[in-house]
ROVO-376917 format. One record per residue: residue in one letter; x, y, z of N, C-alpha, C in turn. Coordinates in steps of 0.2 Angstrom, whole numbers, plus 5000, padded with zeros to 4 digits. Example, Ala and Ser with C-alpha at 12.3 -4.5 7.8 and 13.67 -1.06 7.14 Angstrom:
BEGIN
a506649725039506249785039506649845039
s506449895035506849955036506450005039
//
This chain:
BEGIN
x500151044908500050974911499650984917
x498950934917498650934923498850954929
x499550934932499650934938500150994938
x500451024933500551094935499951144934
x499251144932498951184934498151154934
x497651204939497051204940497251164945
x496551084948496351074954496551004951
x496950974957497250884957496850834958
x496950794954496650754956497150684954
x497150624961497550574960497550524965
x497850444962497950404965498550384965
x498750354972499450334974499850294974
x500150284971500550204970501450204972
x501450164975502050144978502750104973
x503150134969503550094964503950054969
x504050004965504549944970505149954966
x505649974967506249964964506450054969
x507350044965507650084966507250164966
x507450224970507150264970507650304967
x507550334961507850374954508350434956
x508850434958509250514960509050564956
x509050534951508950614944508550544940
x507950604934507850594930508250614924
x508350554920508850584914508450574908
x508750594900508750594894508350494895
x508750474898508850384898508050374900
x507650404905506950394908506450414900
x506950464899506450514893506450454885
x506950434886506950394880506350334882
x506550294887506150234887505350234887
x505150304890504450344887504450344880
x505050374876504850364868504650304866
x505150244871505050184865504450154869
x504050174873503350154873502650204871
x502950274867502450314867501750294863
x501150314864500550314861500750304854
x500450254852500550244844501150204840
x501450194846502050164842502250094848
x502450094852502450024855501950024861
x501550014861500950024864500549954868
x500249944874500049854879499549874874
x499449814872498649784870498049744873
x497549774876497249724880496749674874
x496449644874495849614871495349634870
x495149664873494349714869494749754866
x495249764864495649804859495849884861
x495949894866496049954870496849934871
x496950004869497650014867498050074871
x498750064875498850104879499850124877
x499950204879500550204877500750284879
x501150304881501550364885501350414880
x501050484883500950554878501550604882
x501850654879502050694880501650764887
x500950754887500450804892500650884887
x500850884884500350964880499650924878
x499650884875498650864871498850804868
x498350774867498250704867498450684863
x498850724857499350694852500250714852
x500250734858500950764858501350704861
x501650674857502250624859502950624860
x502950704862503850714861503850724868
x504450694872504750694880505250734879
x505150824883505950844883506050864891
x506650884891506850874897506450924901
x506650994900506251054902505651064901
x505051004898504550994897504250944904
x504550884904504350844907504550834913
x505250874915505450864921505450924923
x505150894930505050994935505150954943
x505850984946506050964952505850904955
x506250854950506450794953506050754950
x505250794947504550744945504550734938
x504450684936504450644929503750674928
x503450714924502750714922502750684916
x502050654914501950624907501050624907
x500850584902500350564903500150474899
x499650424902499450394900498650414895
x498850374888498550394882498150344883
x497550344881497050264881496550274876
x496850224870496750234865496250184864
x495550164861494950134861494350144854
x494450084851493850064845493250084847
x492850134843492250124847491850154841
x491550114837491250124830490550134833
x490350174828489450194831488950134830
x488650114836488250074834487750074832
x487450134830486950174825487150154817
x487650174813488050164808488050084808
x488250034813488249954812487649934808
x487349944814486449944812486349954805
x486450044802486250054799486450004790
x487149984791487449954786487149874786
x487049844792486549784792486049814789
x485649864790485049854787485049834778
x485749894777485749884769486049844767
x486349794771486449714764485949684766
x485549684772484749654772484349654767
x484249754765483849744760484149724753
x484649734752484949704744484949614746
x485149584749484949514750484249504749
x483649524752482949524752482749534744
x482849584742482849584736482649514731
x483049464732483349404726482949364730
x482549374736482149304739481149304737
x481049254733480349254732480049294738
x480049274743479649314749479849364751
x480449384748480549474750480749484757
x480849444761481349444768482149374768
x482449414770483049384772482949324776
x483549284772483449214775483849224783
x484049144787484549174793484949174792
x485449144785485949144784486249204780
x485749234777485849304775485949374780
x485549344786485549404791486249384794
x486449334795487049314797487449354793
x487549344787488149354783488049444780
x487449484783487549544781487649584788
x487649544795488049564800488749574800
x488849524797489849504797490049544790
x489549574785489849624781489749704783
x489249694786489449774790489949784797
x490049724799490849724802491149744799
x491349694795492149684789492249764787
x491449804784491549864783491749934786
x491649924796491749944799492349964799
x492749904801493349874803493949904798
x493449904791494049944786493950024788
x493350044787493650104788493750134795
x493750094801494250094806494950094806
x495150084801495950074800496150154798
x495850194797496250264797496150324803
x495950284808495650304814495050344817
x494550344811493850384814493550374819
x493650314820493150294826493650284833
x494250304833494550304839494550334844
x494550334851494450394854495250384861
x495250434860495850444865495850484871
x495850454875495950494881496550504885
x496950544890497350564894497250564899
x497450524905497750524909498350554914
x498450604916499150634919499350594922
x500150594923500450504928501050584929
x501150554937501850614940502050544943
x502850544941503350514946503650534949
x503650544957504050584960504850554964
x505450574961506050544965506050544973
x505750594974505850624980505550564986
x505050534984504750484987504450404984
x504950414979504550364974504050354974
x503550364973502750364972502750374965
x502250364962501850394956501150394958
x501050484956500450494956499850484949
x499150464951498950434945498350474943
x498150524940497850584940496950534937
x496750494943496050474941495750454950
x495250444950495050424958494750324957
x494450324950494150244949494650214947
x494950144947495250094946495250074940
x494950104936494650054927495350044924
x495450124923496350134919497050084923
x496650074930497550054933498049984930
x497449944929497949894924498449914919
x498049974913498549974909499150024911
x498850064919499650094921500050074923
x499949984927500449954930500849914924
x500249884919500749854915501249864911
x501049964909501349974903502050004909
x502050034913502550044917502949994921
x502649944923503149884922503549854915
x503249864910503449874903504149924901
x503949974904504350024902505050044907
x504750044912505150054918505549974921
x505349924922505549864924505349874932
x504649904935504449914941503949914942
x503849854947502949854946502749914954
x501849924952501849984955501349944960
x501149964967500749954972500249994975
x499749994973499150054976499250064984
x499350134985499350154991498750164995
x498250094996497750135000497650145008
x496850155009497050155015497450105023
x497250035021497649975024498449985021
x498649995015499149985013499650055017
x499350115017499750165023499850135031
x499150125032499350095038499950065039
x499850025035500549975037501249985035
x501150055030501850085032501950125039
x501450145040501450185045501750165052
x501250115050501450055059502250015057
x502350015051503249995052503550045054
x503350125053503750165055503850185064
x503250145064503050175072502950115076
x503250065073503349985074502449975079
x502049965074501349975076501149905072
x501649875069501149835062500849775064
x500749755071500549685075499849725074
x499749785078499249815079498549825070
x498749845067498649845059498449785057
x498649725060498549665056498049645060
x498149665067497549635071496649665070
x496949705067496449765068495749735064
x495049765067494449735061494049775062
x493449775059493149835057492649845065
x492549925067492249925074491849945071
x491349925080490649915078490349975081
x490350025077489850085080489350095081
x489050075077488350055081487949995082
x488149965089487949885093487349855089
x487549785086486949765082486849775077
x487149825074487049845065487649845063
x488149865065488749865062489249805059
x489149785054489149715052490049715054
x490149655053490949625054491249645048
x491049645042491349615035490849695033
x491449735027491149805023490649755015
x490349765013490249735007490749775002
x490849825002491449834995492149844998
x492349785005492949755004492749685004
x492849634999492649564999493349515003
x494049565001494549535003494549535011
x494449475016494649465021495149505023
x495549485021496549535023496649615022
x495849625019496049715018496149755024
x496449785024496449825031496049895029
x495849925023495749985019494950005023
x494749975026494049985030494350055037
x495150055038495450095041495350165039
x495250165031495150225029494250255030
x493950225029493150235032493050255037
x493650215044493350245050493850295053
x494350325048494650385049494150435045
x493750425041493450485041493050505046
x492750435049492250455054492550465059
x493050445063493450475068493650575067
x493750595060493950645060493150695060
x492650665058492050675060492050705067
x491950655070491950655080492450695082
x493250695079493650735082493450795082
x493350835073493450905074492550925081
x492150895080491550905080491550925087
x491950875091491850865100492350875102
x493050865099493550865105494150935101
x494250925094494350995093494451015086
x494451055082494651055074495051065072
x495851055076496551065076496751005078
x497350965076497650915077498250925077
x498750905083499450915083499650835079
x500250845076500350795069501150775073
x501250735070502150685075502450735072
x502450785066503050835065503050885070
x502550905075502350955079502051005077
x501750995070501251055067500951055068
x500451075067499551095069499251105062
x498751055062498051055057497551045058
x497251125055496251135056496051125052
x495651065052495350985049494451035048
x494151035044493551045041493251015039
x492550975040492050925033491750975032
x491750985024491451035020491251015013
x490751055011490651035004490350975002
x490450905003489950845002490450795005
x489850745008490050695011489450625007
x489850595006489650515004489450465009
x488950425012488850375016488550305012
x488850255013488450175012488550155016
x488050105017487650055020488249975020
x488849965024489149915023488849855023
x488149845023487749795024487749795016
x487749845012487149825004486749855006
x486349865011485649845009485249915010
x485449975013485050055014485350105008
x485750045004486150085001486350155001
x486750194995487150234999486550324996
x486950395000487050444999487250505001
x487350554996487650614996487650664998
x487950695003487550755007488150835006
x487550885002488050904998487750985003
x488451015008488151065011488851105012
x488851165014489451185016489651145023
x489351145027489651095032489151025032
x489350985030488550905028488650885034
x489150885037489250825046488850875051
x488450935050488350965053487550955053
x487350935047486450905046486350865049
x485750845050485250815055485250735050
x485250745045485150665040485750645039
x486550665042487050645040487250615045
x486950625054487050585058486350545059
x486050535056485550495055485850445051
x486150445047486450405042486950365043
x487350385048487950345055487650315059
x486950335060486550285066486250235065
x486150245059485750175056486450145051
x487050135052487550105052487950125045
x487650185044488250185037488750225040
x489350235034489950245035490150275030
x490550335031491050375026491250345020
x491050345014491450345008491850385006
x491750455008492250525003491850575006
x492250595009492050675012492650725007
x492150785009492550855005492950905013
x493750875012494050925018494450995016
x494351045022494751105019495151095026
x495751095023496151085029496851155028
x497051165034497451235036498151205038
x498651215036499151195037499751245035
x500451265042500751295039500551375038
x500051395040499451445037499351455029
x499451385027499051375021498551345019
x497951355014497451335014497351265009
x497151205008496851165003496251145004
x495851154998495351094998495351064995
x495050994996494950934991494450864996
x494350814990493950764991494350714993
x494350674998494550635002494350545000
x494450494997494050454997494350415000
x493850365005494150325011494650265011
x494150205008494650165007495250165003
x495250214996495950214991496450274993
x496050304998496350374999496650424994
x496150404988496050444982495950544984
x496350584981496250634983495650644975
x495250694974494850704969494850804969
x494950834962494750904965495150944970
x495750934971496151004975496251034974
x496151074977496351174977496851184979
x497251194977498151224982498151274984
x498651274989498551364990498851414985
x498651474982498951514978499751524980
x500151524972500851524974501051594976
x501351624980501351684981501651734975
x501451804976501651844970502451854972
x502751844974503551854973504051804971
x503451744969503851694963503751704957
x504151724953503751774946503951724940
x504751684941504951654937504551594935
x504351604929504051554928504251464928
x504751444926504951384929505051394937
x505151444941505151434948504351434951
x503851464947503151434949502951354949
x503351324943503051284941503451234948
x503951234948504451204953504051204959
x503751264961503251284968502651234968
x502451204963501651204960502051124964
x502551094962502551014961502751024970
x503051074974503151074981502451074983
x502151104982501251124984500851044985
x500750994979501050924978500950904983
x501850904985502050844989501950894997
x501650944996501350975004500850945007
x500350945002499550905002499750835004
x500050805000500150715003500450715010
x500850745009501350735017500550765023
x500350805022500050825026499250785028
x498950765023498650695022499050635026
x499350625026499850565028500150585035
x500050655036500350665046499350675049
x498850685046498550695048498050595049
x498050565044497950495045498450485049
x498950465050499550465057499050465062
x498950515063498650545071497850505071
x497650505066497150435067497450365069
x497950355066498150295067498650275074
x498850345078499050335084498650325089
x498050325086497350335091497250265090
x496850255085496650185081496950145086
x497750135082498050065084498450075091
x498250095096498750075102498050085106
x498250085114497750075119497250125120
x497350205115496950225116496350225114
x496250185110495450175106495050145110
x495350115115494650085118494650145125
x494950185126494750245129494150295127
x494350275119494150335115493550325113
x493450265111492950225106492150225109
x492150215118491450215120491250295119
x491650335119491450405117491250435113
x491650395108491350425101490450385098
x490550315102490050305101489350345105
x489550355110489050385114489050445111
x489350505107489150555104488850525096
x488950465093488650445089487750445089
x487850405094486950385094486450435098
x486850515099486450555103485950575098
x485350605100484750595096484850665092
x484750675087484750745084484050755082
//
């Protein structure tokens, strides 16, 4: 299964209901009676969506010792999709074109012939689509974890999430809530009774006179998720000037790295965006360039030190999509194999918590009186000439 091995990648969602003691036989079953191919959501462009087992994209048996590793429900979402060659459509219109043209004095088809060998090389598609050749299916990993109710959604783009929430409200009787970057703040600020500060909050102007009020890919007024763009850039400024250790509200310490590739747009639309792919990108000359003429962090690449553990991975701003992590290797005195695996799902939930102490600490900056301490500063090291 994806998420017990190689590099993570996932999005976050919050389940709304009861948070599950135990996974049982009962969770396992309701996975069977929605699995791929048998009770399955059906959208309209005919994409079709239903629970796989995670051995391969046709494995639909849920067992317990399979699917359950320390409290986490693994499964996968199947997305199953019609998609006949349109080379072949073509090519079967051409030939009732030519046998129609045929019977016509002038030897071209009439339009009501071209019409009606369109709809017979459908029809003919369509059948031999019924024994599945032209299906394609892909997998999706999905982790529920009891430990925090969350479900992990193993993709970083939004295309799939409809058919996760619906078939999982289907199955589960739970609907699911994207955990992004506006939506942690405001668990954060109820935990730190912060959330006046959160709602007040709007996008700062880093650079006077370009930095628009409104992002163009947040259109929703009420998003708060713009918090997540300006925690990269804050994490920028921090490790870069003030330090590249961060004390965390648990009392831990994390050395924060931008490494590997960093993403910048233009919240205007208008300089559109780019990629800066370097061992350290915040460290070139055309990536604060790219902040001073008012773009803003999309996805930066962090290696971060925690615990004296190492991860890397892709950060993306607003979803707080993690892309591509590295976990630290599990050490060689875990030998047992289901005791690795059990490690691999703690490793996991290391990443997010520490992800989640490390935005904290932006958000203790952010939303209380310190930012307007902090803020001429950072802009003053923003617009220094490189």
């Amino acid at each position: 299964m994806a998420f017990l091995q190689g590099r993570v990648t996932f999005l976050r969602f919050q389940v709304h209901g009861p948070r599950p003691r135990l996974f049982t036989e009962e969770h396992l079953g309701k996975l069977n009676a929605h699995k791929a191919g048998q009770a399955r959501i059906a959208s309209a462009d005919g994409i079709e969506a239903g629970w796989a087992g995670g051995d391969h994209v046709l494995d639909t048996e849920f067992e317990l010792a399979k699917n359950i590793v320390n409290d986490a429900l693994l499964f996968d979402l199947r997305i199953d999709s019609e998609k006949p060659p349109s080379d072949l459509l073509r090519a079967y219109t051409a030939i009732e074109l030519k046998a129609a043209a045929k019977e016509n004095p002038s030897g071209f088809a009439s339009k009501k012939q071209k019409r009606d060998a369109r709809e017979a090389a459908r029809e003919r598609l369509e059948q031999e689509a019924k024994d599945g050749r032209y299906t394609r299916r892909k997998c999706i990993p999905v982790m529920w974890d009891s430990k925090t109710n969350e479900v992990l959604f193993g993709a970083t783009a939004m295309s799939n999430v409809d058919q996760l929430t619906t078939l999982f409200q289907s199955t589960f009787g739970h609907a699911l809530e994207p955990i992004t970057a506006g939506r942690r703040a405001q668990m954060l600020a109820e935990l730190h009774e912060r959330k006046r500060a959160v709602d007040d909050a709007s996008p700062s102007p880093f650079v006077p006179e370009i930095s628009p009020e409104e992002l163009s890919w947040l259109p929703d007024e009420s998003s708060r998720d713009f918090l997540g763009n300006e925690f990269l850039l804050w994490l920028w400024y921090h490790t870069e000037v003030l330090s590249d250790t961060l004390t965390l509200f648990d009392d831990s310490a994390a050395a924060v790295m931008l490494a590997r590739s960093l993403t910048l747009e233009c919240p205007r639309a208008a300089t559109g965006s780019e990629t800066i792919r370097h061992e350290m990108p915040n460290r070139l000359p055309e990536a604060k360039r790219a902040v001073q003429s008012g773009k803003l962090p999309r996805k930066a690449g962090l290696t971060v030190v925690r615990h004296e553990e190492t991860s890397e991975f892709a950060l993306h701003a607003e979803t707080l999509a993690v892309s591509a992590a590295k976990l630290p290797p599990i050490t060689e005195d875990i030998t047992e194999p289901r005791a690795r695996l059990e490690e691999r799902i703690t490793q996991i939930r290391t990443l997010i918590e520490t992800i989640d102490l490390i935005y904290d600490a932006f958000g203790r900056v952010r939303l209380s009186a310190e930012w307007k301490q902090q803020f001429p500063a950072l802009q003053k090291w923003l617009m220094k000439v490189v």
